[in-house]
Every structure is written in structure tokens, then in C-alpha cells.
C-alpha positions in Angstrom: 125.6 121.8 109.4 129.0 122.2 107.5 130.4 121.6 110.8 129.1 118.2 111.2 130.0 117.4 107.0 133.5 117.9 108.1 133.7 115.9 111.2 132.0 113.0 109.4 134.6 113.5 106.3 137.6 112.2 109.0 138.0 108.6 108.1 137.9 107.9 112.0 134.5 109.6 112.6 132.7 107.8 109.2 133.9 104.7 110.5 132.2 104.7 113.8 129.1 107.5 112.3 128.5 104.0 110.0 129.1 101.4 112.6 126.5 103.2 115.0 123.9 103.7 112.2 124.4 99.6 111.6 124.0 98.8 115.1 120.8 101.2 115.1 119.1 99.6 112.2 120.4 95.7 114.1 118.5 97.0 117.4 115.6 97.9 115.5 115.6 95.0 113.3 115.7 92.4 116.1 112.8 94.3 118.3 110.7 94.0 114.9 111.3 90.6 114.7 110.6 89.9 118.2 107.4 92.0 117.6 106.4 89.9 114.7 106.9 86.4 116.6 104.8 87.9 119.5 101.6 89.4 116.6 102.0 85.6 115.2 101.7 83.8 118.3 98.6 86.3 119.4 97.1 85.7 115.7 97.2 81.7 116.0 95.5 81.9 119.9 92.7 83.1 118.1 93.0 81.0 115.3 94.2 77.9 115.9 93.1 76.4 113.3 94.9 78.2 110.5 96.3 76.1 107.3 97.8 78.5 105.2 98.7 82.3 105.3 98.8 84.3 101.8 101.6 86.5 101.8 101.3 89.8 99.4 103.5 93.1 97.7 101.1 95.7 96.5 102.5 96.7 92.9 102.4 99.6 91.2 98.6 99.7 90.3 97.4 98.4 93.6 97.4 94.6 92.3 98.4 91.9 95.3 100.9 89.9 94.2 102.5 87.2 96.3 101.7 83.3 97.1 100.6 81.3 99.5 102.3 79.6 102.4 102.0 76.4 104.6 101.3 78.5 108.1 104.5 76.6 109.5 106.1 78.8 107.7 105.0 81.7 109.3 106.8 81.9 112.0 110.4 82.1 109.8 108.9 85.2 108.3 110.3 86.9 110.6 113.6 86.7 109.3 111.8 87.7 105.6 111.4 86.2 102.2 112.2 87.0 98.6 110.2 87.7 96.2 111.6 89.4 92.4 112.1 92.8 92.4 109.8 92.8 88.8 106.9 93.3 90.3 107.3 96.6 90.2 107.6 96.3 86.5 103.8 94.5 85.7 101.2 95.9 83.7 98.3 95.8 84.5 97.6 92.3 82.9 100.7 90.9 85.1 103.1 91.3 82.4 106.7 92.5 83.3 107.3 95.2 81.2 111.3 94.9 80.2 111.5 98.1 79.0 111.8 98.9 82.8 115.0 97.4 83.2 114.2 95.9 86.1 113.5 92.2 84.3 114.8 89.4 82.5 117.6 92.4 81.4 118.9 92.3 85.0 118.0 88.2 85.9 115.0 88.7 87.5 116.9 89.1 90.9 115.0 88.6 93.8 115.1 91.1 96.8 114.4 90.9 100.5 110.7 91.1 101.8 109.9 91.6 105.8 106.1 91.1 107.1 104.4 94.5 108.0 103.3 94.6 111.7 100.0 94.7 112.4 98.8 93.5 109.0 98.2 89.8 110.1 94.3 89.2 109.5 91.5 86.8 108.8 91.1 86.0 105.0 87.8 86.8 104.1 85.8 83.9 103.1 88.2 81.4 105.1 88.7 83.0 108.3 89.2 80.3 110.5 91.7 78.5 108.1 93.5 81.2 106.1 95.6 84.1 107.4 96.7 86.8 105.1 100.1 89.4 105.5 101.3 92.1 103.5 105.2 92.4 103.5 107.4 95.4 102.6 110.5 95.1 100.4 114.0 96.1 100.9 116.6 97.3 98.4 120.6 95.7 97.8 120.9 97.7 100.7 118.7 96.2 102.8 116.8 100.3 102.5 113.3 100.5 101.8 112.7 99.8 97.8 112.3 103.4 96.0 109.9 101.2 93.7 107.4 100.0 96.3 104.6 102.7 96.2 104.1 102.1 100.5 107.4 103.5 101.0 106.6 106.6 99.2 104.3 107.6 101.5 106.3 106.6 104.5 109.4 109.1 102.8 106.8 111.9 102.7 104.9 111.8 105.5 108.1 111.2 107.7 109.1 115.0 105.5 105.8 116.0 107.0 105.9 114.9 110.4 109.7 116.7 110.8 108.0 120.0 110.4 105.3 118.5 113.3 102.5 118.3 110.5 100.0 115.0 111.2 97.5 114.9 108.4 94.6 112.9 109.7 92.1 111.5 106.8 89.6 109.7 105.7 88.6 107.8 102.8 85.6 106.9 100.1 85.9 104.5 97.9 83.2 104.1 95.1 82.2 101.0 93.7 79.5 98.7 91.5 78.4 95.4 91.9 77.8 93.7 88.7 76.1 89.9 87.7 79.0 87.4 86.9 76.9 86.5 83.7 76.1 89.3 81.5 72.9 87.8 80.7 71.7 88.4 84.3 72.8 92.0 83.6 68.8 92.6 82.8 67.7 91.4 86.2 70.6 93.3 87.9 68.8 95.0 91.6 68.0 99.0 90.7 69.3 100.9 93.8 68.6 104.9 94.1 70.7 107.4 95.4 71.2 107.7 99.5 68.6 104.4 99.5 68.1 103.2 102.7 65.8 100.4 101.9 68.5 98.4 99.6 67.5 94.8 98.2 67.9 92.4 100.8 70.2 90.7 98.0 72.6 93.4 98.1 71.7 94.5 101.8 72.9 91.3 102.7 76.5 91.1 101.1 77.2 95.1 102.1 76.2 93.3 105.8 78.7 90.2 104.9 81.4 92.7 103.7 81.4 95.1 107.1 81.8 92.2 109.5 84.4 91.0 107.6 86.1 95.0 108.0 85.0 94.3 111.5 86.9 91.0 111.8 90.3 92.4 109.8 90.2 95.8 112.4 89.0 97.9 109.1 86.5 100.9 110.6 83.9 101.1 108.4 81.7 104.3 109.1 79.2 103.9 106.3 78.0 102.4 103.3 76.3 104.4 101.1 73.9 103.8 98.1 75.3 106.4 94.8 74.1 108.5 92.3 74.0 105.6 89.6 72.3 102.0 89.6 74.3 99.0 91.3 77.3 101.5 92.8 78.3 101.7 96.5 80.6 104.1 98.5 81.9 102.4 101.5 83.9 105.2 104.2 86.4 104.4 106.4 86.9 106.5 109.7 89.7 109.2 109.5 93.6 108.6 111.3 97.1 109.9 111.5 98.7 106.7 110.6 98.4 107.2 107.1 100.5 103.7 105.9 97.4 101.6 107.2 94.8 103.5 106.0 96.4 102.5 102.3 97.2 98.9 103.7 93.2 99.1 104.9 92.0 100.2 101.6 94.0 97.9 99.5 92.7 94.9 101.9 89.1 96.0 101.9 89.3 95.8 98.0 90.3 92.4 98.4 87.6 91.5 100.6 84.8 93.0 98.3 85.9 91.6 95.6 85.8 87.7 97.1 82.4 88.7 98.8 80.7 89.9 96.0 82.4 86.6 93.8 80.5 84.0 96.4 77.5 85.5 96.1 77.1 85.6 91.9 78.4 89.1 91.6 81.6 91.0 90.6 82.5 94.0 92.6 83.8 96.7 89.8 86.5 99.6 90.6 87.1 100.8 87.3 86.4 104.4 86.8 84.5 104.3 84.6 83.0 100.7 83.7 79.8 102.1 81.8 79.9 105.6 80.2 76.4 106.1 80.4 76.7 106.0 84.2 78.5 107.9 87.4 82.6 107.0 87.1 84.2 105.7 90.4 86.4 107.6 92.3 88.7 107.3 96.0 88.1 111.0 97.9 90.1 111.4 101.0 88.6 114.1 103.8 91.7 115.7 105.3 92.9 117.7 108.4 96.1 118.7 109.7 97.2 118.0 113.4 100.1 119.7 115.3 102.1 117.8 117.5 99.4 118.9 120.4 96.8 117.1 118.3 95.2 120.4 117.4 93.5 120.8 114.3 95.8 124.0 111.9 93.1 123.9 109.6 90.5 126.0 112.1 90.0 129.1 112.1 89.3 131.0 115.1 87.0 133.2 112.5 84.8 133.0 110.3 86.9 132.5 107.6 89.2 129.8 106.3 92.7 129.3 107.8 95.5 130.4 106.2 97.3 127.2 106.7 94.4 125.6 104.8 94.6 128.1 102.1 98.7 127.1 101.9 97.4 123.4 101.7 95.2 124.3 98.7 97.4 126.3 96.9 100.5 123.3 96.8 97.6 120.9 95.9 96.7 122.7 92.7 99.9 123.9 91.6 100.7 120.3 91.3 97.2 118.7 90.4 97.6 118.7 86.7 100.9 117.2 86.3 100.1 115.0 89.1 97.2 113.4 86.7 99.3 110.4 85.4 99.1 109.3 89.0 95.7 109.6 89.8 94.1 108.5 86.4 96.3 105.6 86.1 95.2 104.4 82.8 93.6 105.0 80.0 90.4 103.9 81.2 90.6 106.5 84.0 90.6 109.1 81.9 86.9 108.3 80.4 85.9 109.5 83.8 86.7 112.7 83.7 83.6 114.4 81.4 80.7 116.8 82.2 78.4 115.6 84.9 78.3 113.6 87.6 80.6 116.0 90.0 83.8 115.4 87.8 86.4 118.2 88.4 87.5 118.8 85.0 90.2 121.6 86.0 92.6 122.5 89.0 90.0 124.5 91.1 88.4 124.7 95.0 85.6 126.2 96.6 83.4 126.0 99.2 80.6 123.1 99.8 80.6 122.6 95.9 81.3 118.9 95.0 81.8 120.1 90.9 85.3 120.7 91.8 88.8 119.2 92.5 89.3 120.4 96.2 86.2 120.7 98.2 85.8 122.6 101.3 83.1 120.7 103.2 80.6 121.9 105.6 82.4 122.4 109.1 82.2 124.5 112.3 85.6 126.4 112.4 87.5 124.0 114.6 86.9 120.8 112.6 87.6 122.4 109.0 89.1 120.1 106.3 89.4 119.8 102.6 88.2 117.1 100.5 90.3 115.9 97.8 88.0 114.4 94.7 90.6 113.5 91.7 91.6 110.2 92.3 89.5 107.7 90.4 88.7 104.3 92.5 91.0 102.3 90.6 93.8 103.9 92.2 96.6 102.9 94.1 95.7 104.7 97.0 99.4 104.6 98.3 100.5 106.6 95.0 97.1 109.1 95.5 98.0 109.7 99.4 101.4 110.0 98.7 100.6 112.8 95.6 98.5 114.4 98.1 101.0 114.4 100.7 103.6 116.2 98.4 100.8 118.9 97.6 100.3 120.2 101.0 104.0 120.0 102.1 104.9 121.8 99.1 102.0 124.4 99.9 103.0 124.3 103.6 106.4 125.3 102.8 106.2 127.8 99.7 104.8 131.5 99.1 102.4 130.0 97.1 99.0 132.7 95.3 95.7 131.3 96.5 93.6 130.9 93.3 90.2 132.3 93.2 87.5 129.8 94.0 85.6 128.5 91.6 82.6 130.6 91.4 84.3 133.6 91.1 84.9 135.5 87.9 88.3 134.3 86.5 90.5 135.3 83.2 90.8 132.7 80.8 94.1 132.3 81.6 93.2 131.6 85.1 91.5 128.7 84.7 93.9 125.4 85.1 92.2 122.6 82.9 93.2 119.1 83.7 95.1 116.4 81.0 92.1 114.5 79.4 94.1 111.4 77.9 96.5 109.9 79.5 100.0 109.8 77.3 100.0 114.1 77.8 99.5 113.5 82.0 102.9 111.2 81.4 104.6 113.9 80.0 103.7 116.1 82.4 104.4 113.6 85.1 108.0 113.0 83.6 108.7 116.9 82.9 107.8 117.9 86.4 111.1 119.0 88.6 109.4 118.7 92.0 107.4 115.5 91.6 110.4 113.8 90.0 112.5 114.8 93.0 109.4 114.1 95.7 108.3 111.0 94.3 112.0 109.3 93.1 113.8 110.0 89.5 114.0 106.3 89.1 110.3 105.5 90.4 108.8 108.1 88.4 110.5 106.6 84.9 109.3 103.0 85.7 106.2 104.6 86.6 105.8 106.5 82.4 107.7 103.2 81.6 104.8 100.8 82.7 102.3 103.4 81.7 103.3 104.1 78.4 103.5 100.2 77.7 99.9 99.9 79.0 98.5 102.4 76.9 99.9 101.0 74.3 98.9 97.5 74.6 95.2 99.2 74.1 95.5 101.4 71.7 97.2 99.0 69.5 93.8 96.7 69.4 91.6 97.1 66.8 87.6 97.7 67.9 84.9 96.2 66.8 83.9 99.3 66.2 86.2 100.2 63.3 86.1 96.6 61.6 82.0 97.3 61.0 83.1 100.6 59.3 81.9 100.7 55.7 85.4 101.8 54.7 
């Protein structure tokens, strides 16, 4: 290594070590251009009729934010757009939070944005005259933006892949489906748990909203009727390319969302939107692959793998202080009380959905884990990517395996979770190894936002406390 350090350090040798890197990155640039022309020209075959084309950033709390554009446009794409690099400063009421820096301090400046191949599709309720793409943005130097939650993943995963790791997962993402009108709120369908025999109200939207997956190349392999009144968990099949999986989720949102708006109804992610019922959450099923698509989770025993144990052991060490990104506000945070299968502290065991890392049923070559913090208002980019950093970090440490949690533990044993959401940020912000995993400057416009957020509710005053009798 030192080696190479010093022939790069000669003047001579930076120069052309830069000039090939450029020329790499100009190769690549132009076949992905090319690429992008060809996925267009496919797109409009099929669509010929297409007006318009609504072009999208995912910000940092899974909001789309972007415009739409006359589909002659579309084509000059290809050489990218701008959008400002703020975006990545919004609350979550779409208010650039200047605090970051990144706003009106700096001039707003916009950056450059490419289109994402592959992530042309349908829009949902206007299919045959709306397109819609996700783009990517670039930093000053035209690099991948440390802000943009998607390219966190990508930084990890390409970490992961190095060592020849290929997590392959699946998601669930919980939902309700609420009237528009609270006074239809009395009338709203009563569903029960694993029912089959659905309204055909609500049968027919969850129909509506998988051939619209269908249409958009989104694999739905069930929809399934939860524990509380109204709420839905829709699963998508498992894959090793992890970036659309998060660009799958974040569009399937979308869609439910518009489907459930034509038909009288709003689709509801919050974690918990009634506190009398089950809270929302996003669990992802994962395996790990080698690079001969074998699965290093089995075991050839009867016992569970070492390299799962490994896996298990990163993910809680990190779990607590990894709270501010899975409970992203303070809302999330309502979510996590006794019942409904809440994990309340850093703990695993087997076939037991009361905890934070379940070990499902399996046969010993198809073993995963289940992780079950993330609530469904999530960005599922930021949840991958947290879970991500957990098993490399297990993967690659000498790491104790805590006992499971059944077993008899210590007091000091047990590893409770933050339950408000200012103490996760400090956490978050004190943590060496998620600073340096996730980005010093991402994780302090992460607390940045967050903090701003939480105070924007507190702040309020509730009904509640002007009735007091004080």
C-alpha cells in the first residue's frame, strides 16, 4: 500500500493517476447516457401517448420532491438537471431548515441531478399519459451527494460487497387506510387479523394497488390484513440489489397513497396514527449471499450459523444509538410501548416476534433474520443503510453474542432502547462509528433537521393543556 502512496505522490504519476480516473468516470458517464436514451425510447414504444414525466429526489424523510416536466424534455435528461441542494435541509412540513447551512446562508445553490436507470415507470392513476423518474444528485464535484440518503446505501453496500457479502432481503411495510372525512370515520370497513374475506371496498383498491406494482415492475408477494382495524401489510419479494428495493418501497408509497385518495380514502404510514391501535412499522427479512450465491447464514447443523450470530451481534451493538434513524420523529416514538410486538430493548431470539431481531422459522439452508425496529414512516434508504452498517460492523469485529431474549439476563444485560426522540439524537451525534459510516456532515444535518422538527411540535400548545383548570 505505502508503495503505491509514494508512486502516486510523484507529480508525474498524480497527473496521469487523475487523468485516467477522469477518463474512467467520462466512459462511464457516456455509456449511462446512452443507456438512458435507449430505457426512454423503450418507455415511449409502450407509451406513446405520454404528456408529462414527474421527475423526483427522495429527501431526508422519504418525501418526493421534484416537478413535473413536458415529456419533450425527457430525452435531454440525459445530460441531467438541477435541482437546489436544500432539499436535503426540509422538515418534514417542506420547510428548509437554515440552521443546516445548506440554505438561503449559502444562496440556495443548485446542484446537478442524473435520471436513475431503470426507474422510468407508469404513474399510477395516469398511466398512459404520465411517466415518472427518480434522479440521483451529484456534489461540486460532480461525486455522489453525501446528503442524499440513496447514496448511503450504495457507499455501504459497495463496503459490503468488497468483502464478497450480498445481503439479499425483503420487505413489509405496514399501513391503514383511513376515510378522507372524519365523519365517515364511524362507517370506516372493520377488517380482522390474517382476513381473507376483506370488504369488497377495500378488496378492490388492495386489487387496484398490485396491478399497478405489476405495471411499475414492483413484486408484490402478499397483502396481508393486520392485527388492528383498517391496517394492511403489503410484502415485496426479497433481492440483492438493495438501491431498488428502497427506490421500490419509496414508489409503492406513492402509489398507495394516490390509490387510496381516488377511491375516498387516505392511506396512513405514521407509526403510530391512533394509540389505541397496532403502530406501523417497515421489517426487512435478510440473508447473506457469497459471491457463489450461497446462503452464509445456514447452517449445516442444527444450530444457528456463526456468521449469523456475527450479524446479530453488530446489529445490536449499534441498535440503540441507531434509534434517531429509525424513529424519525417524534411521532415514531409513540410506537414503541408494551404490546402489539414492539421491541422495547436491543434483544433477539428465536421465532419470537416481541423482539428487535427475530430469527424466523427456516430449514438450515434458508436461515435469515428479521429486523423489526424501523417504524413505516421511515426512509427505508436511511433503515437499509443502518442495517447495512450493523452486519458489516458485526461481520468484521470480535463482537459477544448476547443472550437471547428468553434467557435469564443481569440487569445490566439488558440494552433498553431511547423512548423520546431528542436522547436517540444525542446518541446518534455521540456515536464514533455511525458518524464515520453514515458521513460527519450527513449525520449533523440529520440532528440539525431533527432537532428543528421536534421542536416545531413541542413548541405548540395542546388543547389539552388550555382546558386545564389551572
Amino acid at each position: 500500500m505505502s508503495a503505491v502512496l509514494v508512486e502516486i505522490n510523484h507529480p508525474s504519476a498524480l497527473k496521469k493517476y487523475i487523468h485516467t480516473a477522469v477518463s474512467k468516470n467520462e466512459v462511464e458517464g457516456v455509456a449511462q447516457k446512452k443507456q438512458f436514451i435507449e430505457e426512454v425510447e423503450t418507455y415511449l414504444k409502450h407509451y406513446p401517448q405520454t404528456q408529462h414525466v414527474d421527475i423526483y429526489l427522495c429527501d431526508l424523510n422519504g418525501h418526493l420532491r421534484g416537478k413535473r416536466i413536458d415529456v419533450g424534455c425527457l430525452k435531454n435528461l440525459s445530460k441531467g438537471c438541477y435541482f437546489p441542494l436544500s432539499i436535503y435541509a426540509m422538515s418534514l412540513d417542506g420547510k428548509v431548515i437554515e440552521e443546516t447551512g445548506l440554505g438561503k446562508y449559502i444562496g440556495e445553490p443548485d446542484h446537478l441531478c442524473e435520471p436513475v436507470l431503470g426507474t422510468l415507470k407508469p404513474h399510477a392513476l395516469e398511466p398512459e399519459t404520465t411517466a415518472q423518474l427518480l434522479l440521483s444528485m451529484k456534489d461540486d464535484h460532480q461525486q455522489d451527494c453525501v446528503f442524499e440518503p440513496r447514496n448511503i446505501v450504495k457507499k455501504i453496500l459497495h463496503q459490503l460487497q468488497l468483502k464478497n457479502y450480498f445481503p439479499c432481503i425483503a420487505a413489509e411495510v405496514e399501513f391503514y387506510l383511513h376515510p378522507l372525512s372524519e365523519a365517515n370515520d364511524a362507517e370506516q370497513t372493520m377488517s380482522q387479523c390474517f382476513d381473507i374475506n376483506t370488504t369488497d371496498h377495500y378488496q378492490n383498491i388492495l386489487n387496484e394497488i398490485e396491478a399497478v406494482a405489476k405495471r411499475q415492475s414492483i413484486q408484490i408477494t402478499g397483502i396481508v390484513s393486520e392485527s388492528s382495524s383498517g391496517q394492511y401489510e403489503i410484502n415485496l419479494q426479497h433481492t440483492t440489489d438493495l438501491l431498488t428495493l428502497c427506490d421500490q418501497i419509496m414508489l409503492l408509497k406513492r402509489t398507495i397513497k394516490q390509490v387510496a385518495n381516488k377511491h375516498g380514502l387516505r392511506a396512513n404510514f405514521l407509526a403510530k396514527p391512533d394509540m389505541h391501535k397496532a403502530g406501523s412499522g417497515m421489517h426487512f427479512h435478510m440473508s447473506l449471499l457469497d459471491q457463489n450465491q450461497q446462503n452464509l447464514f445456514s447452517s449445516a447443523q442444527e444450530k444457528i450459523s456463526d456468521n449469523l450470530l456475527k450479524a446479530v451481534s453488530g446489529l445490536l451493538l449499534l441498535m440503540p444509538d441507531s434509534m434517531a434513524i429509525l424513529a424519525p420523529n417524534l411521532n415514531s416514538f409513540r410506537r414503541f410501548k408494551l404490546g402489539h410486538h414492539v421491541p422495547l430493548e436491543a434483544n433477539w431470539g428465536l421465532n419470537n416476534r416481541n423482539v428487535a431481531i427475530r430469527i424466523p422459522c427456516s430449514d438450515s439452508e434458508n436461515q435469515r433474520l428479521e429486523y423489526r425496529v424501523a417504524g413505516a414512516d421511515c426512509n427505508p434508504y436511511l433503515a437499509l443503510a443502518t442495517i447495512l452498517i450493523g452486519t458489516l460492523h458485526g461481520l468484521t469485529h470480535q463482537l459477544a453474542v448476547p443472550k437471547q431474549a428468553h434467557q435469564l439476563k443481569l440487569k445490566s444485560e439488558h440494552v433498553l432502547l431511547p423512548t423520546e426522540q431528542t436522547e436517540a439524537l444525542k446518541l446518534l451525534k455521540a456515536n464514533q462509528l455511525l458518524t464515520e459510516y453514515f458521513g460527519r456532515a450527513f449525520v449533523d444535518i440529520w440532528c440539525t433537521v431533527k432537532q428543528a422538527e421536534y421542536q416545531s411540535v413541542y413548541s405548540q400548545i395542546t388543547a389539552i393543556e388550555k382546558n386545564w383548570d389551572i
